[in-house]
C-alpha positions in Angstrom: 53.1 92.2 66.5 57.1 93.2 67.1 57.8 93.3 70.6 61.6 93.6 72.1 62.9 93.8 75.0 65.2 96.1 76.3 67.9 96.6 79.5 71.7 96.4 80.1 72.9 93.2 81.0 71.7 91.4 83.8 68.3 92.7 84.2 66.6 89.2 83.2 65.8 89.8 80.0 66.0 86.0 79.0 63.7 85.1 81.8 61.0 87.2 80.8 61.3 86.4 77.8 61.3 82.8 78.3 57.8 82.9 80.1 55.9 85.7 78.0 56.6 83.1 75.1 55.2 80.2 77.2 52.2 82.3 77.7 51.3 83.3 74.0 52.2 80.0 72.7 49.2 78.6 75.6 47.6 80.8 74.0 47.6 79.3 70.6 49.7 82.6 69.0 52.5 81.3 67.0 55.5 83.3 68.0 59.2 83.8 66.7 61.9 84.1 69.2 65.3 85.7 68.6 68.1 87.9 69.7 70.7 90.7 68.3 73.1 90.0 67.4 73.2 86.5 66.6 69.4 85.7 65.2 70.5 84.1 61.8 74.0 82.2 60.9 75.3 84.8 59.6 74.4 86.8 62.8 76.2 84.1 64.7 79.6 85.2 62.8 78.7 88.7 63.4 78.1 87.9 67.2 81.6 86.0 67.4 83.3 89.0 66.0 81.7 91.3 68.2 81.6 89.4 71.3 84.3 86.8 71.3 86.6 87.8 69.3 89.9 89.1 71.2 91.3 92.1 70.4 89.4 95.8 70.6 87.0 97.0 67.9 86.9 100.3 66.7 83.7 102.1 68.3 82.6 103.0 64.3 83.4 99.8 63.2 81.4 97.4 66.3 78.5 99.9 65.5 78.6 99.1 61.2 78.7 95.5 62.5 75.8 95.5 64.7 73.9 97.2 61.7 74.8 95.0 59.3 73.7 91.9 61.6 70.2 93.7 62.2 69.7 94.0 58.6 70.2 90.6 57.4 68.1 89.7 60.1 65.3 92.1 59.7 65.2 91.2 56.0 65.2 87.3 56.6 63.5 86.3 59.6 61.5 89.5 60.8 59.6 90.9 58.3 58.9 87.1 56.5 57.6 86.1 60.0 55.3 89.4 60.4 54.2 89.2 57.0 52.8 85.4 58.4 50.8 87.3 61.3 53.5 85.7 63.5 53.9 87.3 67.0 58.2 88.1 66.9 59.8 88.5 70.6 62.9 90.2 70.3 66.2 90.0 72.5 67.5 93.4 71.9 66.7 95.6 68.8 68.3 98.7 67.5 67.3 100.5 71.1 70.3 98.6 72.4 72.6 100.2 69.6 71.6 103.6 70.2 72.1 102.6 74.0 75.7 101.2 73.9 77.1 102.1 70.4 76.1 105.5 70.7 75.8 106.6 74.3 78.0 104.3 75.9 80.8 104.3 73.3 79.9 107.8 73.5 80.0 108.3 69.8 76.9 110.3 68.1 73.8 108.8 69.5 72.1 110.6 66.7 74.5 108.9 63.7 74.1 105.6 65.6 69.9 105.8 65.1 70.0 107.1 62.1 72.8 104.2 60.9 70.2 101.9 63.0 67.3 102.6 61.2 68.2 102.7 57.5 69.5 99.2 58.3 66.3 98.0 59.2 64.4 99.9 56.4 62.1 102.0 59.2 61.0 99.2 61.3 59.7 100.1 64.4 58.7 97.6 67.1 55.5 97.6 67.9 55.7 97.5 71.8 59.2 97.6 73.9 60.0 96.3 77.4 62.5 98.4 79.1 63.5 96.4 82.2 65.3 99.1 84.6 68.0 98.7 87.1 70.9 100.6 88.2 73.9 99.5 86.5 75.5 98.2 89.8 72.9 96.1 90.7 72.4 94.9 87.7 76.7 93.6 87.0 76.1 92.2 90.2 73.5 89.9 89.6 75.1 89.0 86.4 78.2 88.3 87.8 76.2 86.0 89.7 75.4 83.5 86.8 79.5 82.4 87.3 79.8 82.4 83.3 82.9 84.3 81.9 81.9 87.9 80.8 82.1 88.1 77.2 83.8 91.2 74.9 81.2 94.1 76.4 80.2 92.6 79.5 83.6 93.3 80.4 83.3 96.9 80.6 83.3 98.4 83.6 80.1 100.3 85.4 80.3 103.3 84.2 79.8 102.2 80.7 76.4 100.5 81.6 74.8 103.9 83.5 75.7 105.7 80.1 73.8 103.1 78.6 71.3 102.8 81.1 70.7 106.8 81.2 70.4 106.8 77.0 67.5 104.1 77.5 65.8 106.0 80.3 65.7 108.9 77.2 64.7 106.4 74.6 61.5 105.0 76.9 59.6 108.5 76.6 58.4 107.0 73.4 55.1 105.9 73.8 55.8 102.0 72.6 58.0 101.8 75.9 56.8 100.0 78.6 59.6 100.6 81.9 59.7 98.2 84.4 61.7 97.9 87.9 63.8 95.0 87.3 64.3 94.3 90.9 61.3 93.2 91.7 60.5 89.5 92.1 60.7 87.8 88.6 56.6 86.4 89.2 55.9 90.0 89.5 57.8 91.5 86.2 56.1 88.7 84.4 52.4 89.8 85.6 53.3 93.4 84.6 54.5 92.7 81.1 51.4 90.8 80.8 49.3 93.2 82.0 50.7 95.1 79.1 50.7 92.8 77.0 46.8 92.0 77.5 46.2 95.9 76.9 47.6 95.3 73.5 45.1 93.0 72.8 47.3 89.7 73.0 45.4 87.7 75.6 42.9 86.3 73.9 
């Protein structure tokens, strides 16, 4: 199973991630963690580029790079690990694109998917974790971590509630699961779980 999740910055992804991998691996499920961009070395060199290099990039051009990174790492550590009957968690997917690249960046959120999903050959997660805040609350708790803001945590609020409103569109499909992201972090866990369970993972 291919399950990602989803949110702009500072909802707490990480976290959840962090304990629904605790929980399938006590459960004897192997499980692949990773995270867009950056999942593969040559990711990493992608993620520089995009995140830490100074300078601007080109809307068009950060939105090719993102594609290519998913690509490369669809092709060498995703499928390979799903082939193995491995359970891959997923730090962003191509929802995130869609979200920033194309409704944020406020290019064609249509040209972005459609860039998105030839890159990764039509894979689809199986089950995506959309956790929800507004876009203010959310900067502030990030802010709250005291590291430096990298290249598009810089940006400034409005660009998150573009990105937030695109994946409030996106999580009509039915593989979405939304969730508050200001409740207590005990309590998002027990809801992705709950989810999770639903799927058939708990065993």
């Amino acid at each position: 199973m291919f399950i990602t999740f989803e949110g702009i910055d500072g909802v707490g992804k990480s976290t959840q991630l962090d304990l629904l991998e605790t929980w399938l691996k006590a459960r004897g499920h192997e499980v692949l963690r990773t995270m867009e961009p950056g999942g593969t070395e040559l990711g990493q060199e992608i993620r520089h580029l995009l995140l830490h290099r100074k300078g601007d990039v080109a809307p068009r051009a950060e939105a090719l790079l993102y594609a290519a990174d998913r690509a490369h790492h669809v092709a060498t550590k995703i499928r390979p690990a799903l082939e193995l009957g491995t359970i891959v968690l997923g730090d962003r997917y191509y929802d995130s694109s869609i979200a920033y690249q194309g409704a944020a960046r406020e290019l064609s959120v249509k040209e972005v998917q459609d860039i998105s999903l030839w890159a990764v050959a039509g894979l689809e997660p199986d089950l995506t974790f959309l956790l929800d805040m507004p876009a203010e609350q959310a900067l502030i708790r990030r802010d709250d971590t005291g590291t430096a803001p990298d290249r598009l945590e810089s940006e400034q609020v409005e660009f998150f509630t573009r990105a937030r409103d695109q994946f409030l569109k996106l999580a009509t499909q039915p593989r979405f699961e939304v969730i508050d992201a200001s409740m207590a972090i005990p309590d998002i866990h027990s809801a992705v779980i709950a989810r999770i369970e639903k799927a058939g993972l708990g065993k």
